[in-house]
C-alpha positions in Angstrom: 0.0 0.0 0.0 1.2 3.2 -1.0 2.2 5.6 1.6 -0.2 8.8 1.2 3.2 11.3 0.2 3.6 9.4 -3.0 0.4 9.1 -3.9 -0.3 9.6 -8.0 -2.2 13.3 -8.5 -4.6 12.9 -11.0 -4.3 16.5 -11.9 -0.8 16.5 -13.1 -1.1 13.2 -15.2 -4.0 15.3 -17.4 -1.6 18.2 -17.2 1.4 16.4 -18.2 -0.8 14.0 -21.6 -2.0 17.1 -22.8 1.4 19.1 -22.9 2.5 15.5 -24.8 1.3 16.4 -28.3 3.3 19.6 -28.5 6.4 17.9 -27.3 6.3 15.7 -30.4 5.1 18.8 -32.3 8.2 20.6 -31.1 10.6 17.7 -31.6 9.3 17.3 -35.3 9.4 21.1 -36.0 13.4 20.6 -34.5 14.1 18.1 -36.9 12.5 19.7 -39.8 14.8 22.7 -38.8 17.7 20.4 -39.3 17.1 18.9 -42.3 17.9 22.1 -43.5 21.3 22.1 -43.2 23.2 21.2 -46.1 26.9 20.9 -47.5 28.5 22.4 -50.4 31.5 20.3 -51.4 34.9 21.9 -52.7 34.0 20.7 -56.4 30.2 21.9 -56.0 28.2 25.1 -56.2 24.7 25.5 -54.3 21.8 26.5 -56.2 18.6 27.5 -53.8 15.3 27.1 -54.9 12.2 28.8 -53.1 9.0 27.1 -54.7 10.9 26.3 -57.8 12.2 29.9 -58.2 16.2 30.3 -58.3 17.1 32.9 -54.9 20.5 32.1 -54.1 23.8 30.5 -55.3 26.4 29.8 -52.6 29.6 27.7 -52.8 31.1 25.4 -51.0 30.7 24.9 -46.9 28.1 23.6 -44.4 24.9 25.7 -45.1 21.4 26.0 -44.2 17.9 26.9 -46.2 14.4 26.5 -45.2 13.4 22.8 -45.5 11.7 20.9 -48.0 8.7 21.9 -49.0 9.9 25.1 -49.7 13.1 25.6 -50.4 15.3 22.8 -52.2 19.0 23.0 -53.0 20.9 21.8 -56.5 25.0 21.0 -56.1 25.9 20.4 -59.3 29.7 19.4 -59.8 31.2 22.7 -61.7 34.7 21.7 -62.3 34.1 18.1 -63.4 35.0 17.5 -67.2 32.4 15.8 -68.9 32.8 13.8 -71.6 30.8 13.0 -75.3 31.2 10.7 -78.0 30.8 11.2 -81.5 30.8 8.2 -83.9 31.8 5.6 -81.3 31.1 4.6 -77.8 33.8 3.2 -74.9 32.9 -0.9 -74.3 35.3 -0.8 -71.9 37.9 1.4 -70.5 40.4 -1.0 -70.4 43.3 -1.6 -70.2 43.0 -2.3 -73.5 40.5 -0.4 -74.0 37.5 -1.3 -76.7 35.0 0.6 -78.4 32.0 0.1 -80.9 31.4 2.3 -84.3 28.2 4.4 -84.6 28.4 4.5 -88.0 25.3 7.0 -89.0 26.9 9.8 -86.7 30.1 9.3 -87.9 29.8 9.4 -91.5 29.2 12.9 -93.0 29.9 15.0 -96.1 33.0 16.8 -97.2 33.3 20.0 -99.4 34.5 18.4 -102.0 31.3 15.7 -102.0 33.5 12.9 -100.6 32.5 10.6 -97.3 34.5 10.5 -94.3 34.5 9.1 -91.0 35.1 10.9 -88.1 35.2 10.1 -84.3 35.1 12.7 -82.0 35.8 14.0 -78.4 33.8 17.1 -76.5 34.8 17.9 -73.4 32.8 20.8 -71.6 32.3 21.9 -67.9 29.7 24.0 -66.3 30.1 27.5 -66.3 26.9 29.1 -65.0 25.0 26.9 -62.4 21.7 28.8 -62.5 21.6 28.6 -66.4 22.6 24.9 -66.4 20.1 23.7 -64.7 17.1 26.0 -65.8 17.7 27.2 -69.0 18.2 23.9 -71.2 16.7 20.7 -70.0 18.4 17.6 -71.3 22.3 19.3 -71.2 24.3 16.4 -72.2 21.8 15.2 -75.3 21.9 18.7 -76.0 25.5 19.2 -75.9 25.8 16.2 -78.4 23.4 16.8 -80.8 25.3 20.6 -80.9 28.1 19.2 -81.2 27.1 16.8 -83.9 25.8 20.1 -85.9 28.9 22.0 -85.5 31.1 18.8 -86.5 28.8 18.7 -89.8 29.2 21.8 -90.4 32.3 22.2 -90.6 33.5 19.3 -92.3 31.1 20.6 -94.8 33.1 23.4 -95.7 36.8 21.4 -95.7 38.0 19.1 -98.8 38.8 15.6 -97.4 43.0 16.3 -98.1 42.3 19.0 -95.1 40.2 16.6 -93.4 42.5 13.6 -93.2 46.4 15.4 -93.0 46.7 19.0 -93.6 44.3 20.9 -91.6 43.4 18.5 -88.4 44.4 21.1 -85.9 42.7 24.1 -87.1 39.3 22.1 -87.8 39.6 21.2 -84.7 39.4 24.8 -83.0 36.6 25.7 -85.7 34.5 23.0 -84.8 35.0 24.0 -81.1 34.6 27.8 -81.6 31.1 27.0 -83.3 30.5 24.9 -80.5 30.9 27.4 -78.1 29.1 30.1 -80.4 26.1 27.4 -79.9 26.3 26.9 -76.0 26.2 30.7 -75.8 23.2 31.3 -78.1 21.3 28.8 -75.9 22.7 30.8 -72.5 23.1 27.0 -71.5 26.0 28.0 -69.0 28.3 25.2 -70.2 31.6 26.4 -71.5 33.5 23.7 -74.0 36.8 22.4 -73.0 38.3 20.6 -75.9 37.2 19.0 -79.3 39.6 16.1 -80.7 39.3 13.9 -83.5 39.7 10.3 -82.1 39.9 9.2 -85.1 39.5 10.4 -89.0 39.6 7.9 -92.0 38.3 7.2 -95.2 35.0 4.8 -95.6 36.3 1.2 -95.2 35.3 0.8 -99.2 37.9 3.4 -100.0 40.4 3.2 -97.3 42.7 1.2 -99.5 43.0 3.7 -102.4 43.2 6.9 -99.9 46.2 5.0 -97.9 47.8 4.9 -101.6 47.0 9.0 -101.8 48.6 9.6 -98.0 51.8 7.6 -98.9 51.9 8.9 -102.2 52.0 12.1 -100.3 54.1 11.6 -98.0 56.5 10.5 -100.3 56.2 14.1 -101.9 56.7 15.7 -98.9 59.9 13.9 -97.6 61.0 14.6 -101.3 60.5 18.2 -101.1 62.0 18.3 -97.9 65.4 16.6 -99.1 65.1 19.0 -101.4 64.8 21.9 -98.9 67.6 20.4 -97.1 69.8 20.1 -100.4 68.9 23.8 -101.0 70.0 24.8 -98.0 73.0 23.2 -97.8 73.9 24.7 -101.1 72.9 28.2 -100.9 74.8 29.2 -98.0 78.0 27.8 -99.5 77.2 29.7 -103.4 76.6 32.9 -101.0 79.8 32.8 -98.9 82.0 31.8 -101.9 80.2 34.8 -103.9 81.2 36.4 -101.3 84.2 35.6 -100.9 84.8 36.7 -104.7 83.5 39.5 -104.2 85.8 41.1 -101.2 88.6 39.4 -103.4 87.9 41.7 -106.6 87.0 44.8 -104.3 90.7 44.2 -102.6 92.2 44.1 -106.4 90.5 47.1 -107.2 91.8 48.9 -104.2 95.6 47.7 -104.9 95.4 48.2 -108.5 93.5 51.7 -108.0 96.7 52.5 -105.0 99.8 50.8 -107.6 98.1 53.2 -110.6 97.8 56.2 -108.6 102.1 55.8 -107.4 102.6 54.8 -111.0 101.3 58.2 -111.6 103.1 60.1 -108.9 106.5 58.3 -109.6 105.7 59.5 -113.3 105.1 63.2 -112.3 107.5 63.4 -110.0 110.3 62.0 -113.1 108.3 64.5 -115.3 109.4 67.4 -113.3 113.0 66.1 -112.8 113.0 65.6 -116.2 111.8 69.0 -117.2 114.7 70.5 -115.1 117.6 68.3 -116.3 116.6 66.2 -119.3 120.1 64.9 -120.2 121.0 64.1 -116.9 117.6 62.1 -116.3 117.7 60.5 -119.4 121.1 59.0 -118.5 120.0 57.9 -115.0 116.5 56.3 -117.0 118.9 54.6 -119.3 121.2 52.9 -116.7 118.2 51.9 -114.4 117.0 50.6 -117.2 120.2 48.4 -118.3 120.5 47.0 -115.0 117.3 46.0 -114.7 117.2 44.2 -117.6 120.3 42.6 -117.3 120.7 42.5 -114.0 123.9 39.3 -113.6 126.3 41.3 -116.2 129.3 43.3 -115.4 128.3 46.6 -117.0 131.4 49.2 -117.5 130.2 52.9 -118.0 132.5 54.6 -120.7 132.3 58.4 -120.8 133.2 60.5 -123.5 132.5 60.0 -127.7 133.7 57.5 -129.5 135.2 54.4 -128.5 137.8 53.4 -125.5 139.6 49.6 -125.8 140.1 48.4 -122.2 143.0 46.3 -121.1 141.4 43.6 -119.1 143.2 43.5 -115.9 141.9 41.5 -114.3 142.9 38.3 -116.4 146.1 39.8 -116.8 146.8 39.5 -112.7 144.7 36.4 -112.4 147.5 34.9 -115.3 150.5 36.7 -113.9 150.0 34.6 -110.2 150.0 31.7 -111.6 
């Protein structure tokens, strides 16, 4: 038997059911509060919807909005590089890696009304969360049929030699600048990354006869590059010995230009000599001239007129001592 002290009140048990509702009310309203709270991660950017309507964009970090039903958050991944295939699909990643031919997106028309095969890459990122998500619906199957457009296009406007070798690189960019030129007409909010041809061939019909054409071109190019490398092998050595014929006949101009002009002074300077003694000079002319042209004999100088016999000495005293 109870003692009287702790005795049950009646009043307090009513008081204390009724206040129960509104503790469960309370705790419910608490953990609607919390579900609320959200997290942005570090590759991610918040996008806060208030009945549908776009209020906020908030990056990345613990956050909180007014729970569901009326405000809902978005975190798409905006540094992620997404990827799309053009004319193939990956099997299998690999190592080795396999993939399958989609033959009707691959196949399109060149300038010059000839069939090719091309296989390409699009990479692209979101730029603009808010217009990602509620400007285009469907992004990536509108990202590839774009893409598909602008490849066509394109192409369309290159002959297949430009296609297949010569111009890979700057189709490339076009088809990626008209890309872009797309995105941004749609205000999609995706910005393109990179377009690259996996793979550009000839139908498998004609591959055999446009491998002839490459190699055939090939072989022209490596012989016009011998022939760039003969010519400049060759040209250097033609300009330096031009050159070097050149400098030669400028330096026998100077010396014969210097000789003539002391030829001439030696010649006035004998012309005034001359004009002031022209026996004398005369002489001196003549025996310079003797002894240069016969420079090994004993020359005797005789003066006076007519003629002088010599007694040769010098065998008479070379005769006597013996």
């Amino acid at each position: 038997m109870l003692r009287p002290d702790f005795e049950r009140n009646p009043r307090l048990d009513f008081e204390f059911n009724r206040r129960i509702p509104y503790y469960i009310l309370a705790g419910l309203a608490f953990l609607w509060l919390l579900s609320g709270i959200y997290i942005v991660g570090p590759d991610e950017q918040g996008v806060v919807r208030r009945f549908g309507r776009m209020v906020r964009v908030v990056g990345p970090g613990p956050h909180w909005h007014l729970p569901f039903p009326i405000e809902k958050v978005d975190v798409p991944k905006v540094t992620e590089v997404r990827r799309i295939e053009i004319g193939f699909r990956t099997v299998h990643p690999g190592p080795p890696a396999r993939y399958v031919d989609v033959p009707e997106e691959a196949l399109m028309l060149t300038g010059d009304e000839n069939i090719v095969h091309c296989e390409v890459v699009v990479q692209y990122r979101i730029k603009d969360s808010p217009k990602y998500l509620f400007n285009v619906r469907g992004q990536r199957e509108l990202v590839k049929d774009a893409s598909e457009a602008a490849l066509r296009q394109v192409i369309g406007r290159h002959k297949i030699d430009e296609v297949l070798t010569e111009k890979k690189s700057e189709i490339q960019q076009e088809i990626q600048k008209k890309l872009q030129e797309l995105m941004d007409l749609y205000d999609a909010g995706i910005s393109i990354v990179l377009v690259k041809f996996q793979d550009v061939r000839a139908p498998k019909e004609v591959d055999a006869a446009f491998k002839d054409v490459a190699s055939a071109r090939e072989d022209r190019e490596r012989l016009v590059q011998e022939a760039e490398a003969y010519r400049n092998d060759v040209l250097p050595k033609a300009r330096g010995q031009a050159e070097k014929m050149i400098k030669e006949a400028e330096a026998y101009k100077i010396e014969r230009v210097q000789r003539a002009k002391g030829d001439v002074a030696r010649f006035l300077a004998m012309l005034r000599e001359y004009r002031r003694a022209k026996e004398v000079t005369k002489t001196r002319l003549y025996i310079e001239t003797m002894e240069r042209v016969l420079p090994r004999v004993k020359k005797y100088i005789v003066e006076g007129k007519g003629t002088l016999n010599l007694l040769p000495l010098e065998k008479v005293v070379r005769g006597g001592a013996r």
